[in-house]
Structures are given as C-alpha cells and as structure tokens.
TIROLO-231369 format. One record per atom (N, C-alpha, C): residue number from 1; residue in three letters; atom name; x, y, z. Coordinates in steps of 0.05 Angstrom, whole numbers. Example, Ala and Ser with C-alpha at 12.3 -4.5 7.8 and 13.67 -1.06 7.14 Angstrom:
BEGIN
NODE   n res atom     xx     yy     zz
NODE   1 ALA    N    264   -114    156
NODE   1 ALA   CA    246    -90    156
NODE   1 ALA    C    264    -66    156
NODE   2 SER    N    257    -45    142
NODE   2 SER   CA    273    -21    143
NODE   2 SER    C    258      1    157
% end
This chain:
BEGIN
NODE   n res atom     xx     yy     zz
NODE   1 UNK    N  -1430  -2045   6932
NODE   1 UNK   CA  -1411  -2064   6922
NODE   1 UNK    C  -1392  -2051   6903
NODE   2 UNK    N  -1370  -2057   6908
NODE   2 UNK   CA  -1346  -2040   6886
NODE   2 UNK    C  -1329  -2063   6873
NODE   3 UNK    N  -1329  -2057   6850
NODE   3 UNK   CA  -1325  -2083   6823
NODE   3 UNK    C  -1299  -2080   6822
NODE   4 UNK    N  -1278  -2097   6825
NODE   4 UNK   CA  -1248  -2080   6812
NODE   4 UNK    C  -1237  -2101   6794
NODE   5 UNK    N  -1218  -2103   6784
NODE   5 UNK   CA  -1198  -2124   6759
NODE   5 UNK    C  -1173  -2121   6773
NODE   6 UNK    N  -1151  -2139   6779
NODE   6 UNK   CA  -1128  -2137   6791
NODE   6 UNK    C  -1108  -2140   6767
NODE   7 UNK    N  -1072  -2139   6767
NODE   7 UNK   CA  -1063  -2140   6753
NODE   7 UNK    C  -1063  -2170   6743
NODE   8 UNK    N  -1077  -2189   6741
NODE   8 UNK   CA  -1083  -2213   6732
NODE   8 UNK    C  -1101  -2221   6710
NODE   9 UNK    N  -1121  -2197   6721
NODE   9 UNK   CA  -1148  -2204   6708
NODE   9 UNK    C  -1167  -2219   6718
NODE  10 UNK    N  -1154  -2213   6747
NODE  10 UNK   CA  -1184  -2229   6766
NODE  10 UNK    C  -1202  -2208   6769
NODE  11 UNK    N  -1228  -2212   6770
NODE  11 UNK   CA  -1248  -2200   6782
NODE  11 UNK    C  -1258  -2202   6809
NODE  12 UNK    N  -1257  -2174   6823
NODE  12 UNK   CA  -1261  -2172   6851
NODE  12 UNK    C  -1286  -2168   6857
NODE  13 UNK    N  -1300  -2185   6874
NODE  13 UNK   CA  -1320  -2163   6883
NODE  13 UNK    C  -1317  -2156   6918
NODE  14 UNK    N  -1318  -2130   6928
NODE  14 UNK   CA  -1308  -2122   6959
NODE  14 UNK    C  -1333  -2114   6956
NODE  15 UNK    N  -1344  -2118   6984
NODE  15 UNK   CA  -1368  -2105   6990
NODE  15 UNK    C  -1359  -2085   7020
NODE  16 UNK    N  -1365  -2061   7018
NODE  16 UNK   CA  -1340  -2054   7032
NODE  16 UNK    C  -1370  -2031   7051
NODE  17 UNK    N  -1367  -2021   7083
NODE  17 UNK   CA  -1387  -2006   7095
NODE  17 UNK    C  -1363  -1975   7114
NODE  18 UNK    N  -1364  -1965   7109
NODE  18 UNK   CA  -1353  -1935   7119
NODE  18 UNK    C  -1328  -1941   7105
NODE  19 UNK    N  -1317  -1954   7088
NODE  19 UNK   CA  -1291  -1955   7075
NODE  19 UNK    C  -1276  -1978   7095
NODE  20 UNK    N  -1288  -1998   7097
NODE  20 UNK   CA  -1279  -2018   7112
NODE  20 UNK    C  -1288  -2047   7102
NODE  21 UNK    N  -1266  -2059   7084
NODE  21 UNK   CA  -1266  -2092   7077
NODE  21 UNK    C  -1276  -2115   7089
NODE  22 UNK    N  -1305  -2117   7088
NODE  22 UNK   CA  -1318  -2142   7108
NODE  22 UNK    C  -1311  -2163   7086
NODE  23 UNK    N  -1323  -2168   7066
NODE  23 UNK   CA  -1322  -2185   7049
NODE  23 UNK    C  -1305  -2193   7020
NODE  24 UNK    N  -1292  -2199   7013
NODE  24 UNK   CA  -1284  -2214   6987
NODE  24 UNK    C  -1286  -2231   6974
NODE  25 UNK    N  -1294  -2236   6941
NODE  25 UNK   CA  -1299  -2256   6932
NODE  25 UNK    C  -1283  -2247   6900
NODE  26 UNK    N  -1253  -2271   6893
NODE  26 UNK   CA  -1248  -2256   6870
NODE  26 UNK    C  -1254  -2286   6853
NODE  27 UNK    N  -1253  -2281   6823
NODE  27 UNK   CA  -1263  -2298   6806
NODE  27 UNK    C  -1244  -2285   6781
NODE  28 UNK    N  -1245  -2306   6749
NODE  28 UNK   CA  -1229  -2299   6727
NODE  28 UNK    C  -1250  -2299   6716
NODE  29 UNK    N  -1255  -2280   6705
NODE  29 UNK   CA  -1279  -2271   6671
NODE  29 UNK    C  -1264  -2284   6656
NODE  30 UNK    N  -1274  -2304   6644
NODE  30 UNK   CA  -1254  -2320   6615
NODE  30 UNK    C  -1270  -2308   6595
NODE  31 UNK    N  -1303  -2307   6584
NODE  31 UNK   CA  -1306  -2295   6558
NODE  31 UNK    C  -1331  -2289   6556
NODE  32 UNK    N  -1334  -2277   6534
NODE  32 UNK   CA  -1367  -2272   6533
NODE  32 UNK    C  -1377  -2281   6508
NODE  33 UNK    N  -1401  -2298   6501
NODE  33 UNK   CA  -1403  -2317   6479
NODE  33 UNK    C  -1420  -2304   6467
NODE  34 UNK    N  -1424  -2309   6441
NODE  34 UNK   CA  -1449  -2291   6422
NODE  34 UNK    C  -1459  -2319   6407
NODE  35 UNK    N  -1474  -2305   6394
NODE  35 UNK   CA  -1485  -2323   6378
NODE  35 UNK    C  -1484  -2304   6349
NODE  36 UNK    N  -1479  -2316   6325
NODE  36 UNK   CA  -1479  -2299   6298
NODE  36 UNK    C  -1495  -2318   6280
NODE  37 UNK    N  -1503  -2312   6261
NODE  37 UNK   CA  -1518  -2316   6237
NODE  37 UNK    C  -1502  -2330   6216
NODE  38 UNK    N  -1480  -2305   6218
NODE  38 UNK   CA  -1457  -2311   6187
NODE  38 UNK    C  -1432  -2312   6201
NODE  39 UNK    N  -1422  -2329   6210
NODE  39 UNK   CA  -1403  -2334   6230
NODE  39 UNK    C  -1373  -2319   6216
NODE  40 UNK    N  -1371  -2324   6183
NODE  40 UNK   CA  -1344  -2318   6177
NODE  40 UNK    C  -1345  -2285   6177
NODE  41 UNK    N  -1365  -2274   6165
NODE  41 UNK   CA  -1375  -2247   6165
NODE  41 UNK    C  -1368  -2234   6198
NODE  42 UNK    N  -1372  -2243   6213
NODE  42 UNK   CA  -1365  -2240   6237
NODE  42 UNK    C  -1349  -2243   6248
NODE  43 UNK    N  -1334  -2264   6242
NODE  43 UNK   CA  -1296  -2263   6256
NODE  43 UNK    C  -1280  -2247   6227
NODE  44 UNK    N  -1292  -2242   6211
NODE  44 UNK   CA  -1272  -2227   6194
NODE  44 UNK    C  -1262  -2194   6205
NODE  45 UNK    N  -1297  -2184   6211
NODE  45 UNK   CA  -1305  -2164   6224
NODE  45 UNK    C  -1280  -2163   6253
NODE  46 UNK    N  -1283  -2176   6273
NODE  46 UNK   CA  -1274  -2168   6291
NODE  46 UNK    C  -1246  -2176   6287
NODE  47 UNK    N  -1230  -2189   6271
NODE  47 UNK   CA  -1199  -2196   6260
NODE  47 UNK    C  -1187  -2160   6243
NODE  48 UNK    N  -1208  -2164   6230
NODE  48 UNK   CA  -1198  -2131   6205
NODE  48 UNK    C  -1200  -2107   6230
NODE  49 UNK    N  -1224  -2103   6234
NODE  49 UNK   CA  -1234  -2085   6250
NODE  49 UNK    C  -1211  -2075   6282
NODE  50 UNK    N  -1211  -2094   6299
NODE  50 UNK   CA  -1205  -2096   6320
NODE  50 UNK    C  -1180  -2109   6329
NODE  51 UNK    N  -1165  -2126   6308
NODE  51 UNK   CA  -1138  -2138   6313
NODE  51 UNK    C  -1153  -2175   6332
NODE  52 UNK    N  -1171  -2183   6322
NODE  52 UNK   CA  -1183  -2208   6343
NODE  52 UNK    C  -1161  -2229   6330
NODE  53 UNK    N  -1158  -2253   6337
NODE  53 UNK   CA  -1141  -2270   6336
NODE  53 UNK    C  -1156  -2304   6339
NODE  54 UNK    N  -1164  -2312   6326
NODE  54 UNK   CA  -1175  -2342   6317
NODE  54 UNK    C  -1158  -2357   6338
NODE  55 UNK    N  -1169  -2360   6361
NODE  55 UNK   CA  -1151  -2390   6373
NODE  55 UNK    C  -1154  -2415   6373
NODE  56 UNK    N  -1184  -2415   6366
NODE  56 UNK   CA  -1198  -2442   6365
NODE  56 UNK    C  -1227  -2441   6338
NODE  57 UNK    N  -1225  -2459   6324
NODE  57 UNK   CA  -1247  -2459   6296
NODE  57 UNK    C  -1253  -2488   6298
NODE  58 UNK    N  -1277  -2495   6307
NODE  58 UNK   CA  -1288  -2521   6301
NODE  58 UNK    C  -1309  -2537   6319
NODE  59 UNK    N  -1312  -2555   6317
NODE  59 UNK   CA  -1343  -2565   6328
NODE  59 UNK    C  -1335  -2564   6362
NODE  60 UNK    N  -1353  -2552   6375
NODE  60 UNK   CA  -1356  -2552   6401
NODE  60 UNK    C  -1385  -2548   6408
NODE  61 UNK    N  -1387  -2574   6429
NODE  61 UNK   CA  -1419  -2579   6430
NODE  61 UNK    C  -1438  -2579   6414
NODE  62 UNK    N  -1435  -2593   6394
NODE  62 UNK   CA  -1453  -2602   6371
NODE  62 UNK    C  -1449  -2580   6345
NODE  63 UNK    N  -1438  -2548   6346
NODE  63 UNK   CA  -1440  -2530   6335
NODE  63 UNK    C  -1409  -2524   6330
NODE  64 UNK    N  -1404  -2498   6300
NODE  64 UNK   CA  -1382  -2496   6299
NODE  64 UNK    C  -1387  -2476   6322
NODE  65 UNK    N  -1363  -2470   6341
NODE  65 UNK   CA  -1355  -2449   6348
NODE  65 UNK    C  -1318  -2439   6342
NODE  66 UNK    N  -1322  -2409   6348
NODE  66 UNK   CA  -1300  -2392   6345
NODE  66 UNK    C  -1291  -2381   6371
NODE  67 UNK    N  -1257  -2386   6383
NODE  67 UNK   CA  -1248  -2379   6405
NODE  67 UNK    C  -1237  -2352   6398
NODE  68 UNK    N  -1239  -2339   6393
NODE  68 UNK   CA  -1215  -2314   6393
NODE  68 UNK    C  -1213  -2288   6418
NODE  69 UNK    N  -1189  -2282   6418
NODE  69 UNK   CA  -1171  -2263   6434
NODE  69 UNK    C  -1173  -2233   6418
NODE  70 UNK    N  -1183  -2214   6438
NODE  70 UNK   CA  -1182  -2192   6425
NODE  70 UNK    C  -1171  -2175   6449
NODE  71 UNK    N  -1148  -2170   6439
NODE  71 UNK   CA  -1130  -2153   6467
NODE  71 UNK    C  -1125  -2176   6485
NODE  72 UNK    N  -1127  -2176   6508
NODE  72 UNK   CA  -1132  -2193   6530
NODE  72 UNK    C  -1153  -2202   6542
NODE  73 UNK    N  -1169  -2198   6526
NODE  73 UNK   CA  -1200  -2206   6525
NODE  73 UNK    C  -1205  -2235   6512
NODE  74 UNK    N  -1230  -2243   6520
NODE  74 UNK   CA  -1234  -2261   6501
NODE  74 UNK    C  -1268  -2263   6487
NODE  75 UNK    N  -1273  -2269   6461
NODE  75 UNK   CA  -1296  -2270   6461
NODE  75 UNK    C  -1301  -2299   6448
NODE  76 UNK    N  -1317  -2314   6451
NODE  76 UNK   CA  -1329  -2347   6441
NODE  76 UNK    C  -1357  -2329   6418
NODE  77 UNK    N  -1356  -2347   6393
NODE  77 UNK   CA  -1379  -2343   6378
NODE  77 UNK    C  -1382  -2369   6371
NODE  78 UNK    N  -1411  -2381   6371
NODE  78 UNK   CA  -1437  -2395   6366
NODE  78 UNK    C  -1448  -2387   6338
NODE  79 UNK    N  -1430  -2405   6320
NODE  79 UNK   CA  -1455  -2407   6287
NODE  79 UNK    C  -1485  -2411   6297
NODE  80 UNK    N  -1502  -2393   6293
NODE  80 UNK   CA  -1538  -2408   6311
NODE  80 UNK    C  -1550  -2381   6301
NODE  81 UNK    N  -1574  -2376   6284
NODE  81 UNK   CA  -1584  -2363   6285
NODE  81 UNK    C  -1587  -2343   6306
NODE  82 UNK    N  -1586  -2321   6309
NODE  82 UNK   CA  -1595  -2303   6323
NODE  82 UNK    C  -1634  -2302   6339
NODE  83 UNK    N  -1634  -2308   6367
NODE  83 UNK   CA  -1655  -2315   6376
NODE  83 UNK    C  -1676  -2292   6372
NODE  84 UNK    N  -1670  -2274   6370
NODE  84 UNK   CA  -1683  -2249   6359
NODE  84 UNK    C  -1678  -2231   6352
NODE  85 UNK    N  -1692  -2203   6349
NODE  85 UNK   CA  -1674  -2181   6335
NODE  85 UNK    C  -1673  -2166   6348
NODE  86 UNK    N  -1675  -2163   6370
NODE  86 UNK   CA  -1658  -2145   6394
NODE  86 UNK    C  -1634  -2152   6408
NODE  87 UNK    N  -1624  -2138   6421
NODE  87 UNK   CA  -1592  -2158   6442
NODE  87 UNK    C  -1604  -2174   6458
NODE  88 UNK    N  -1626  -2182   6470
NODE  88 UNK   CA  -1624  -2197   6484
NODE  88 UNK    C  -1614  -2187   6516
NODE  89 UNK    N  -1594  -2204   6532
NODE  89 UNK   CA  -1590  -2189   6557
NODE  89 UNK    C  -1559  -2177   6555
NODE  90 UNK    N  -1554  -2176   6528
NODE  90 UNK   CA  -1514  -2156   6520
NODE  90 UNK    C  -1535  -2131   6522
NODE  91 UNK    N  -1523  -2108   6534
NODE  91 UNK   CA  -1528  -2088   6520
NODE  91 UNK    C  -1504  -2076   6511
NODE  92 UNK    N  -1477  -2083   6518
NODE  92 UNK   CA  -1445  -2074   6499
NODE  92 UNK    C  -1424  -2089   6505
NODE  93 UNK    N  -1409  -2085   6498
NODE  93 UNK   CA  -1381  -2091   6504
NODE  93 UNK    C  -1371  -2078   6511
NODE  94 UNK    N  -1341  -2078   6526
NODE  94 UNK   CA  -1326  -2057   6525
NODE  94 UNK    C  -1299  -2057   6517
NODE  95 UNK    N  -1293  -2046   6501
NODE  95 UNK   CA  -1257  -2056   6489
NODE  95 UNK    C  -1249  -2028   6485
NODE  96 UNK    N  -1229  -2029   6504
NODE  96 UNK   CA  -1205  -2013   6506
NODE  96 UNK    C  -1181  -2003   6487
NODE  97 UNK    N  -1180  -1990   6478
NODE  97 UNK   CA  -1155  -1979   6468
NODE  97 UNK    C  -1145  -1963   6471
NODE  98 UNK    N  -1110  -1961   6473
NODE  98 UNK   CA  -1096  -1934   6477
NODE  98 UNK    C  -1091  -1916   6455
NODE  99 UNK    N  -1107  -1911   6423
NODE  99 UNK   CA  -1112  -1899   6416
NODE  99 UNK    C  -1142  -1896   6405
NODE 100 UNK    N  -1155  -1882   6414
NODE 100 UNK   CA  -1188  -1875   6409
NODE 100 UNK    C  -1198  -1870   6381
NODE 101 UNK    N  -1174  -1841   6389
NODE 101 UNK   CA  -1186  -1828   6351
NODE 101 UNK    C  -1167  -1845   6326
NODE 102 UNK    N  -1156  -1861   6327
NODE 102 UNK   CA  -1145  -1869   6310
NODE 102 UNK    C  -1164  -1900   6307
NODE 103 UNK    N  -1176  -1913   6327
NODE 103 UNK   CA  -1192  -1930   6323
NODE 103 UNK    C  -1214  -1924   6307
NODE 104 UNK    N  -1231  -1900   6321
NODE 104 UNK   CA  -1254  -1886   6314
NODE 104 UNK    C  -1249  -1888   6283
NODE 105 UNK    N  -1226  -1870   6269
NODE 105 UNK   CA  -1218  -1860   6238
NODE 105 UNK    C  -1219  -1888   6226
NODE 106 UNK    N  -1209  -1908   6240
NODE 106 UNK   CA  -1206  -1932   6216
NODE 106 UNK    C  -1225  -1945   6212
NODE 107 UNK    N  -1242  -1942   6235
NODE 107 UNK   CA  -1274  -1956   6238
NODE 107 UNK    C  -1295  -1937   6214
NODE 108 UNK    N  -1297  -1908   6211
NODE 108 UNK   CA  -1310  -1897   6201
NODE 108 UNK    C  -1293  -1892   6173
NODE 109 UNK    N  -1278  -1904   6166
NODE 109 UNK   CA  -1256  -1901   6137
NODE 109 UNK    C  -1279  -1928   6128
NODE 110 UNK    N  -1278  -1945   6144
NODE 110 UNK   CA  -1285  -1973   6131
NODE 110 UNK    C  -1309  -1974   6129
NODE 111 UNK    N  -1327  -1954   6144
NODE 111 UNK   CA  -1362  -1949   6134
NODE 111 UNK    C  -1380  -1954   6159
NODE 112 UNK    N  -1367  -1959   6186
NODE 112 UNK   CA  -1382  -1960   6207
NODE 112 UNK    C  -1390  -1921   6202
NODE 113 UNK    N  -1420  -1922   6223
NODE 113 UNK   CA  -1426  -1895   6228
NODE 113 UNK    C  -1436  -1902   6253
NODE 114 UNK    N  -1424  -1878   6265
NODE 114 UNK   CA  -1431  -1877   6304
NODE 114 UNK    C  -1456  -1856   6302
NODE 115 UNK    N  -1467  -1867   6324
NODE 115 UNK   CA  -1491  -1845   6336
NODE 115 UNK    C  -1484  -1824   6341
NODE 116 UNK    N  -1451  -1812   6353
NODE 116 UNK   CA  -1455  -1795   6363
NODE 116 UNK    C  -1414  -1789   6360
NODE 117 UNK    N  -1410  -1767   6367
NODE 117 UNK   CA  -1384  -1770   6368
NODE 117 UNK    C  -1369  -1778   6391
NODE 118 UNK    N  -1336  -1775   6396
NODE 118 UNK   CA  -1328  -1791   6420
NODE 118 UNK    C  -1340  -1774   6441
NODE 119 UNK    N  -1341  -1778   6469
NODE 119 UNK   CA  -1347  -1765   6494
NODE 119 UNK    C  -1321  -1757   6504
NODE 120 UNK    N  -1310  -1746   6515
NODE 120 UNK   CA  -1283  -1740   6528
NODE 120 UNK    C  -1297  -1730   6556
NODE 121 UNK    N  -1290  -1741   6569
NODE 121 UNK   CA  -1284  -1734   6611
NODE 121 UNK    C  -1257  -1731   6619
NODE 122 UNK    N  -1230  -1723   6598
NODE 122 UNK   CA  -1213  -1719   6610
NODE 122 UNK    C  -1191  -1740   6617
NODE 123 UNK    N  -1201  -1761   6631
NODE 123 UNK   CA  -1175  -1785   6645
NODE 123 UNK    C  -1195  -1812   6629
NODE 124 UNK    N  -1220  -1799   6611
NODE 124 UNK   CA  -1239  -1821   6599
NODE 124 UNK    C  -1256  -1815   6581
NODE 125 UNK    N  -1246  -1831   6556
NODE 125 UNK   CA  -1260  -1819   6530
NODE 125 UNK    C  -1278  -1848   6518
NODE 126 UNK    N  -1295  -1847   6505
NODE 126 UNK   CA  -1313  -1865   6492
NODE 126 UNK    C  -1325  -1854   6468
NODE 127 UNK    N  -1337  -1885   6462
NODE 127 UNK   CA  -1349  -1871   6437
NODE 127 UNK    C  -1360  -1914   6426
NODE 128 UNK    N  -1394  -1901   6429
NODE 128 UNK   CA  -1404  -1924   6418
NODE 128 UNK    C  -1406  -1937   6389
NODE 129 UNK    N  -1404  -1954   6380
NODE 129 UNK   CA  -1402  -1969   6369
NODE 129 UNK    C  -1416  -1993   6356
NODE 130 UNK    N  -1426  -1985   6328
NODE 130 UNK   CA  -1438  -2010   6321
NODE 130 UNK    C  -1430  -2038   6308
NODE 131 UNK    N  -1438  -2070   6327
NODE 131 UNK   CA  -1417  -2085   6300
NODE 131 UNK    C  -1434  -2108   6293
NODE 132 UNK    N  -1430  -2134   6286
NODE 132 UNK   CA  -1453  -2145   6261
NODE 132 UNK    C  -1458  -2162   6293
NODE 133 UNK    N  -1491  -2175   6281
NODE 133 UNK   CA  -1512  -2183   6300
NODE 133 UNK    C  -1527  -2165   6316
NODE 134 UNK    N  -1521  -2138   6314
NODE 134 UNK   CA  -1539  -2121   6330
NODE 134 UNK    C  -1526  -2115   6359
NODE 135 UNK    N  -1493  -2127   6362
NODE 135 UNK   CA  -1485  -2114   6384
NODE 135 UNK    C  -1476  -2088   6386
NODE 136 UNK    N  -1471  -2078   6416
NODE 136 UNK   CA  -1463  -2053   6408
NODE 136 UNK    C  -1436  -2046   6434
NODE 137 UNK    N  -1415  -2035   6419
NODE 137 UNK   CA  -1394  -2032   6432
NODE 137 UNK    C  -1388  -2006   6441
NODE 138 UNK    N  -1379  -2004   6464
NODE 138 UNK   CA  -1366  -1989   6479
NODE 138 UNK    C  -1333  -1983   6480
NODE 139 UNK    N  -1328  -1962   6460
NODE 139 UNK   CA  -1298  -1961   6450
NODE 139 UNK    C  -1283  -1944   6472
NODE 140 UNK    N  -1265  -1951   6482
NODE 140 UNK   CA  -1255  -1926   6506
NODE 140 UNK    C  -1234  -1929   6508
NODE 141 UNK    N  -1214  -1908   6518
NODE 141 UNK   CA  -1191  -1902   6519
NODE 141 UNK    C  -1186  -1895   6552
NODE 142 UNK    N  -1177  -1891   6570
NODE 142 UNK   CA  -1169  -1885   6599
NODE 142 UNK    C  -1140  -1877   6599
NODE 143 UNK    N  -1143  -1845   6607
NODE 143 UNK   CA  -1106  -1839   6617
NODE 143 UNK    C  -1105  -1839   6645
NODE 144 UNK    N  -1095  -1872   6655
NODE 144 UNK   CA  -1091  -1883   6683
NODE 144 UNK    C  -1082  -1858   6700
NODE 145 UNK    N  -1065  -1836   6688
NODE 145 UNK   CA  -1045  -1813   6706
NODE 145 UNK    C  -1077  -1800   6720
NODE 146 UNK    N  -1094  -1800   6704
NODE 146 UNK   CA  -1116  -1780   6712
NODE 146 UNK    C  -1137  -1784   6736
NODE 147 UNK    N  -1135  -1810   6726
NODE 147 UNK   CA  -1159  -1824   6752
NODE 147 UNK    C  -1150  -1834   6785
NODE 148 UNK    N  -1159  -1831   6804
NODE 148 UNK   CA  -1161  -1831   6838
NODE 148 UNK    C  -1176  -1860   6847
NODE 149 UNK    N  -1155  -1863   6861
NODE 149 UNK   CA  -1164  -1892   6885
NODE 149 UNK    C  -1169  -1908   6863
NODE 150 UNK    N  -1184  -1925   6866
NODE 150 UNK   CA  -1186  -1953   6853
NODE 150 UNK    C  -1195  -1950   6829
NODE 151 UNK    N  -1197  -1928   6817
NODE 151 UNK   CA  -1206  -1929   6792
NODE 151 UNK    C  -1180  -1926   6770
NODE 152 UNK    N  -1151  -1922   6783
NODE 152 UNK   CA  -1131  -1923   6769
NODE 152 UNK    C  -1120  -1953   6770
NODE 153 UNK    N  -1127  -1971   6791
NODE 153 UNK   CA  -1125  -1998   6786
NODE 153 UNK    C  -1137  -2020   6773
NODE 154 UNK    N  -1164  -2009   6766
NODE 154 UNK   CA  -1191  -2021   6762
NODE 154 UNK    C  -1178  -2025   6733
NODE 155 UNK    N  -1165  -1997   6708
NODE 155 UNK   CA  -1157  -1996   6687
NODE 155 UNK    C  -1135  -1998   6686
NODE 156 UNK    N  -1111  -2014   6698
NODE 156 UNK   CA  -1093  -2021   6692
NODE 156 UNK    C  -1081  -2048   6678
NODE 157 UNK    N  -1102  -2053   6670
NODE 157 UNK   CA  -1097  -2077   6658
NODE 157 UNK    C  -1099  -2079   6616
NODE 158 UNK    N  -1082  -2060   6611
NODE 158 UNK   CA  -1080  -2052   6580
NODE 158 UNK    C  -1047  -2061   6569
NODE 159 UNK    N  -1046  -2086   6560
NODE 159 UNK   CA  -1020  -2099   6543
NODE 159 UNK    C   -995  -2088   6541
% end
C-alpha cells in the first residue's frame, strides 16, 4: 500500500500490484487531538515554539478544548488529565519546516535538548524532538528538487 497527500491535502491510499492502480480510496486528515494536563502551558508552547495559531478556545463536549493551526496542519487539545505516562498509541508528530537548523537553534536557545543531532539524507533532514505531555516530534525539512516519483509529490504540500 503506498500512502500519498495531493496538492489539497487529501490523503491517498493506492494499493497498487506490478506498478498498476487497482484501487483508490482518498480521504481529508483534519487533526490530531491530545489530551494535556496544563492546557495554557501547552498552547503557549506550541504558539512561541512553532508559530501554532488559536482558532477555537472553549467548551466542546463537556471539556475546554483548543483548535489550533500549525502550518497547514491542525492539532485539537483536550484539558483531561493525561491517561498515563507513556504516549499511549502517538509515537510523534511530524511538522515540517523549510528551515531545520534555524528551528532546531531557537528550540535549543529556549532550553529544549534533543537526543541526538539533526540526521541529514541529503533531499531529507530531521531531528527529534521533545514537547510537553510526553509527546515527541519529528522536525524535518525536505528539498522537493531531490526526491523521485511520488515522493516529490507526497512533500509538496509546504505554504
């Protein structure tokens, strides 16, 4: 099965046999919801940190929640205790940026510390990331010129 994103932000899935399209099924990823402890501690975090954007602040389904836009992303947070002290079934995120090391510098100016330094593959650089609740992010950069077949369309979807 080969996963792709179109210039929309639909999600594809092709299930494809000798390089031949039997099947299609596309769908919109709208967000991925967390749950936090200290809810303001946490949208401050991803506002300072990351550029996130408050769209929505207030009771939804019995609880406060928080809508915000980070890039063209979206993430929902749930005021609710944290169900335990592991992730649970997140093991990251992934958020994109077209500058890496300048993310990386402002993240580690402000007192984050990474496990490890960035990775560079050339057309794909990363570099993990710790942020509050015990998630853990996946920071990456992609130079579209570098990458072949569907993997230069898969990352074309950067603002």
């Amino acid at each position: 099965m080969l996963v792709l994103l179109n210039s929309r932000g639909s999600l594809g899935f092709v299930l494809t046999i000798t390089n031949t399209r039997i099947f299609q099924m596309v769908e919109h990823f709208h967000h991925v919801h967390l749950f936090t402890k200290d809810i303001n501690t946490t949208i401050n975090w991803w506002r300072d940190m990351l550029g996130g954007i408050v769209i929505y602040d207030g009771d939804f389904g019995g609880a406060r929640n928080i809508f915000m836009r980070v890039g063209s992303g979206r993430i929902h947070f749930y005021e609710q205790s944290l169900r335990d002290d592991g992730k649970g079934a997140v093991h990251h995120l992934g958020i994109r940026t077209d500058n890496l090391e300048k993310l990386a510098k402002k993240l580690t100016d402000s007192g984050i510390k990474f496990r490890s330094n960035i990775h560079d593959f050339g057309a794909w650089k990363y570099i993990m990331c710790p942020a509050p609740d015990n998630v853990l992010l996946e920071l990456f950069e992609v130079d579209e010129n570098k990458l072949e077949g569907g993997a230069a369309e898969y990352f074309s979807d950067m603002p």
